[in-house]
DRENDO-1510 file (C-alpha; in Angstrom, 1 decimal, always signed):
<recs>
REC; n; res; u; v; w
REC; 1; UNK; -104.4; -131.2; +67.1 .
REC; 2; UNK; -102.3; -131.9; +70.4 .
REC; 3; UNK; -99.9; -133.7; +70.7 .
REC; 4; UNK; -98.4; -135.2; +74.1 .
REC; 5; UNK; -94.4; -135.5; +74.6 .
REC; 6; UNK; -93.1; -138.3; +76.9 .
REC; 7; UNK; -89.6; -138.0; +78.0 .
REC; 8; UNK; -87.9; -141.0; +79.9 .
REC; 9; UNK; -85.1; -144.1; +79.8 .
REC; 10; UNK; -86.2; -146.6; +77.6 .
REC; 11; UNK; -86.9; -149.7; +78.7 .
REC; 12; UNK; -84.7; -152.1; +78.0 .
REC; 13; UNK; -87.0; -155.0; +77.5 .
REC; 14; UNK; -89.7; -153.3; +75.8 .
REC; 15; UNK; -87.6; -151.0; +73.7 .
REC; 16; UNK; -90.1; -148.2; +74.4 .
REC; 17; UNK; -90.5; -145.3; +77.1 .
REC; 18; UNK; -94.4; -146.0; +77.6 .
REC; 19; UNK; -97.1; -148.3; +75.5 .
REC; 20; UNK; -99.0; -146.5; +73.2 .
REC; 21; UNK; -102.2; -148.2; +74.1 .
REC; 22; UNK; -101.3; -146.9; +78.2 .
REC; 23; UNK; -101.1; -143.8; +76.8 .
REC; 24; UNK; -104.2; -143.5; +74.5 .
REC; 25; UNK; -105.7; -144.8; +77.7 .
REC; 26; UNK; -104.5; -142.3; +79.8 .
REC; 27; UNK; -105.4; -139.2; +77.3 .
REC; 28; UNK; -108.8; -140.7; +76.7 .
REC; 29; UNK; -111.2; -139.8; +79.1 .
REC; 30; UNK; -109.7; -136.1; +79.1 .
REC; 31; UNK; -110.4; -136.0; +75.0 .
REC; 32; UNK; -113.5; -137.2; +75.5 .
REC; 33; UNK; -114.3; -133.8; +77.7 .
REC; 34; UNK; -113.2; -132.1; +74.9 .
REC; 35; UNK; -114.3; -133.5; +71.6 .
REC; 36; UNK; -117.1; -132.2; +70.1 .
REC; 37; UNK; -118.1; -129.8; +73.1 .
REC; 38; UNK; -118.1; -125.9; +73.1 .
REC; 39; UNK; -114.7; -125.4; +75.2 .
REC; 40; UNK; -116.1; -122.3; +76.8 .
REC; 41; UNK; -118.9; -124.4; +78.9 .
REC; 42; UNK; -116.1; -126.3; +80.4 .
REC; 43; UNK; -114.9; -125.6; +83.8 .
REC; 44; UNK; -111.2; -124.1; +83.1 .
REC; 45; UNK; -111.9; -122.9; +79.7 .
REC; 46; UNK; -113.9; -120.2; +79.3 .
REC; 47; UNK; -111.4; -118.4; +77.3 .
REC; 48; UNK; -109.8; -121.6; +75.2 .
REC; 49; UNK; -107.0; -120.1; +73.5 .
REC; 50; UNK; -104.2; -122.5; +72.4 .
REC; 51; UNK; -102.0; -121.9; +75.3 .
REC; 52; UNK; -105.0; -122.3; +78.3 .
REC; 53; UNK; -105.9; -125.5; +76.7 .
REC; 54; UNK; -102.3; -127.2; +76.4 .
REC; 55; UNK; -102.3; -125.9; +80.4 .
REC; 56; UNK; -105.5; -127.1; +81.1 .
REC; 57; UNK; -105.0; -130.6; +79.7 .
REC; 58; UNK; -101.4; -131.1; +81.0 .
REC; 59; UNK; -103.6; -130.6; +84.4 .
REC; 60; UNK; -105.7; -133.0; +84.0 .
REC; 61; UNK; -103.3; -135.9; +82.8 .
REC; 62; UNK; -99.6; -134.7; +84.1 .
REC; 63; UNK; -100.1; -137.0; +87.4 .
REC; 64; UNK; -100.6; -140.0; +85.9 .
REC; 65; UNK; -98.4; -139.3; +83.4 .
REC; 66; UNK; -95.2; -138.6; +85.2 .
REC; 67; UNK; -93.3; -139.0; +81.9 .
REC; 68; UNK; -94.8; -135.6; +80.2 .
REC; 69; UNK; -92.4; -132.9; +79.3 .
REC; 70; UNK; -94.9; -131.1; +76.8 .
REC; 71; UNK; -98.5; -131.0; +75.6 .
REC; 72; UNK; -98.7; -129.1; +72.2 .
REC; 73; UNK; -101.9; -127.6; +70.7 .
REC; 74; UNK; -102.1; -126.6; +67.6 .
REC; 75; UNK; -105.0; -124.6; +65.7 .
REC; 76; UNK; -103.2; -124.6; +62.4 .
REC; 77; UNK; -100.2; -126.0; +60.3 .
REC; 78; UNK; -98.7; -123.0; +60.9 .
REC; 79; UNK; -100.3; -121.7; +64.5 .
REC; 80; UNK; -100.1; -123.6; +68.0 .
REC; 81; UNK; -98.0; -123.6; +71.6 .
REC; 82; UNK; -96.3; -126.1; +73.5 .
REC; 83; UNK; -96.6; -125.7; +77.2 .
REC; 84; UNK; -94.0; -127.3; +79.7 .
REC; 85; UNK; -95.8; -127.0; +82.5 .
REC; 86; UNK; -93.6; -123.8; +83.9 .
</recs>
């Protein structure tokens, strides 16, 4: 599972930081690198543990998201990471 976290003002005429649907937008085309492909044959994740893949998709999506404080991976309900791009 990942999960992306958006920190910003709330817009006051909207009543939301970001649209969903911009978002699912914005995440799309990197999920679609990643679902239902063998991580290690992508370029950046030859060795896909938890933490290179929270890192490697907060690459690929942190600039057009300028709202994203975390991207959290997790392999279990009780195993995963959250990287803050530090």
């Amino acid at each position: 599972m990942v999960r992306l976290e958006i920190t910003g003002e709330v817009d006051k005429h909207t009543g939301w930081i970001i649209d969903f649907a911009e978002l699912k937008a914005i995440f799309k085309p990197t999920l679609d690198r990643l679902d239902h492909y063998y991580l290690n044959d992508i370029p950046g994740l030859e060795n896909p543990t938890s933490e290179v893949l929270a890192e490697w998709i907060w690459k690929q999506i942190k600039s057009q998201l300028p709202h994203l404080t975390a991207v959290m991976v997790k392999e279990t309900c009780t195993a995963g990471c959250i990287y803050r791009g530090e």
